[in-house]
C-alpha positions in Angstrom: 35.5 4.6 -243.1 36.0 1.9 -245.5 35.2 -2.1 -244.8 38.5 -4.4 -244.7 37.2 -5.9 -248.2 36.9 -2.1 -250.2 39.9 0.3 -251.2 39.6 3.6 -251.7 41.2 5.1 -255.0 42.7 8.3 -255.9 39.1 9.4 -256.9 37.6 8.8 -253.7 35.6 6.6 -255.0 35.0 3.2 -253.1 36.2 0.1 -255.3 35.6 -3.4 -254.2 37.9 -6.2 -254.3 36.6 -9.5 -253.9 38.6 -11.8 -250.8 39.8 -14.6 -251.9 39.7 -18.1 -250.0 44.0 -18.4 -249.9 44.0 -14.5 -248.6 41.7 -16.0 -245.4 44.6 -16.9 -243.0 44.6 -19.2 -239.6 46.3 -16.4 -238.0 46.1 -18.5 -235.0 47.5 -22.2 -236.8 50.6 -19.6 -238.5 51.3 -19.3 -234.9 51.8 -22.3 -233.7 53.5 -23.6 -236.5 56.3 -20.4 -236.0 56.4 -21.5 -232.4 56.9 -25.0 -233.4 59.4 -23.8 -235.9 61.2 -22.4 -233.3 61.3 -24.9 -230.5 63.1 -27.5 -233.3 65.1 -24.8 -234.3 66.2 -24.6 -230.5 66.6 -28.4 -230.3 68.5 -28.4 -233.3 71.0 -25.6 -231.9 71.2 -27.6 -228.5 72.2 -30.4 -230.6 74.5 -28.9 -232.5 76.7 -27.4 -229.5 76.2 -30.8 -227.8 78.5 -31.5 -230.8 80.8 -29.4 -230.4 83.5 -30.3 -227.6 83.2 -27.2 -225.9 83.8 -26.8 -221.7 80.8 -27.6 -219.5 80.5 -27.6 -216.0 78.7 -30.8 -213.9 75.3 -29.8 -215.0 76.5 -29.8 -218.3 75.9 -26.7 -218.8 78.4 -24.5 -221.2 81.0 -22.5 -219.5 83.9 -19.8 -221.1 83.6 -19.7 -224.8 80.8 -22.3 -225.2 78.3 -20.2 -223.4 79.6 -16.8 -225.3 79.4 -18.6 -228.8 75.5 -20.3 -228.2 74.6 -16.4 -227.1 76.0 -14.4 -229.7 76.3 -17.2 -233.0 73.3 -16.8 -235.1 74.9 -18.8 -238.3 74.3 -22.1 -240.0 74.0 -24.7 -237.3 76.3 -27.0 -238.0 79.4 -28.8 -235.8 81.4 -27.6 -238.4 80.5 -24.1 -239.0 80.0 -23.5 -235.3 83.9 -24.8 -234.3 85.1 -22.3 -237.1 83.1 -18.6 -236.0 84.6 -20.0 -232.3 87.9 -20.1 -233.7 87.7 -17.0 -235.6 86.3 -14.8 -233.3 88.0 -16.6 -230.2 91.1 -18.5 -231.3 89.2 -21.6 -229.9 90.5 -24.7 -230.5 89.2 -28.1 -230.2 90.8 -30.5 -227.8 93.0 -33.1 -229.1 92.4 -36.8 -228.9 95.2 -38.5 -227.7 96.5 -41.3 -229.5 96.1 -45.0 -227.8 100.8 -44.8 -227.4 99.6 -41.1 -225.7 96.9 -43.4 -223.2 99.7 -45.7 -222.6 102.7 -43.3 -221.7 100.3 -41.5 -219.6 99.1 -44.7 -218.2 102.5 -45.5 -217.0 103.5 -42.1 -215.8 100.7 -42.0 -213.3 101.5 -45.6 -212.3 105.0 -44.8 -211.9 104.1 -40.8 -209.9 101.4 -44.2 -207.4 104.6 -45.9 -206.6 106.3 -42.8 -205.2 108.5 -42.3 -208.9 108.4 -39.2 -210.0 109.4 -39.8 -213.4 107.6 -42.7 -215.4 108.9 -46.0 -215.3 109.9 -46.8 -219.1 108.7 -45.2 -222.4 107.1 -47.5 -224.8 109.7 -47.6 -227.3 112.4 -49.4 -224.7 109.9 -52.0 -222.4 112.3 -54.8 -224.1 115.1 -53.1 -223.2 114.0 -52.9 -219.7 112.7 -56.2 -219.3 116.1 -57.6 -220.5 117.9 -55.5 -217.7 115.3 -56.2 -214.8 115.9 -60.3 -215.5 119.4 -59.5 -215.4 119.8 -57.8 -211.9 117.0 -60.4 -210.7 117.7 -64.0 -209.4 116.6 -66.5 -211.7 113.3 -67.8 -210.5 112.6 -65.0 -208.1 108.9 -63.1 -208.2 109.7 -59.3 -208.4 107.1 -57.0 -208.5 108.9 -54.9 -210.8 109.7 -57.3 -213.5 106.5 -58.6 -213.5 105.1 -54.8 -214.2 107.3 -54.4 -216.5 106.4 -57.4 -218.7 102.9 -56.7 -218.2 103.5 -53.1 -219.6 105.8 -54.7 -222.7 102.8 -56.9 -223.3 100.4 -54.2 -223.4 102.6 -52.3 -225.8 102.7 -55.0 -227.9 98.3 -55.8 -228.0 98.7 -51.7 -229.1 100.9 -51.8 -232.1 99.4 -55.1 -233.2 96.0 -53.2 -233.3 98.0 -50.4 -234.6 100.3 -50.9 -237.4 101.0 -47.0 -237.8 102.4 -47.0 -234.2 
């Protein structure tokens, strides 16, 4: 049997080949920097789908198509890439950020649904409209609860489209 430094040839006969020092590997320190390599690849993925607005559940742990995509994806790890193999594969879409005129119309719905209205009270686009009516069925110098809602909405629809001139 031949020693880990000799090679037998074709002639049988033994031929000597001398180890050098880069052949000598750490085995040990290749390792532990493939395990390291591995645990920041891992944080790197969990970052990644943090990223990504997928469902999660109170732990914050991924649920539905988040938790199918981090088990089966094996691609680049980026946001980017990630969102489009969830919409290819699974039609996944990412949730849409409503608008700060979205906020307020669904504001005032839900204040309106508190008050026992099942419909909202005004839309943005008419507050001065409404305003203008509610002074007009109210006595002058009376406190109504309603006006003074309403001209607290108006105002707040105003401080919007100030900050937002595209509204």
């Amino acid at each position: 049997m031949a020693d880990d430094d000799t090679i037998v040839s074709e002639t049988t006969e033994p031929v000597t080949e001398p180890v050098e020092s880069g052949q000598d590997r750490d085995w040990k320190a290749l390792r532990e920097k493939a395990e390291r390599a591995e645990a920041l690849e891992g944080q790197l993925r969990e970052t990644v789908f943090t990223q990504v607005p997928f469902d999660r559940d109170e732990s914050g742990n991924l649920t539905g198509i988040g938790k199918a995509v981090s088990k089966e994806y094996s691609g680049d790890l980026t946001p980017d890439a990630v969102q489009a193999y969830a919409s290819e594969e699974y039609g996944w879409q990412p949730p849409t950020v409503p608008t700060e005129a979205e906020k307020l119309t669904e504001d005032l719905s839900r204040v309106g649904r508190v008050g026992g209205v099942s419909e909202p009270v005004v839309t943005p686009r008419n507050y001065r409209e409404a305003v203008d009516q509610k002074e007009a069925e109210v006595p002058n110098g009376t406190l109504d609860p309603d006006l003074l809602l309403l001209k607290t909405e108006w105002a707040a629809d105003q401080a919007v489209k100030a900050s937002s001139p595209d509204l």
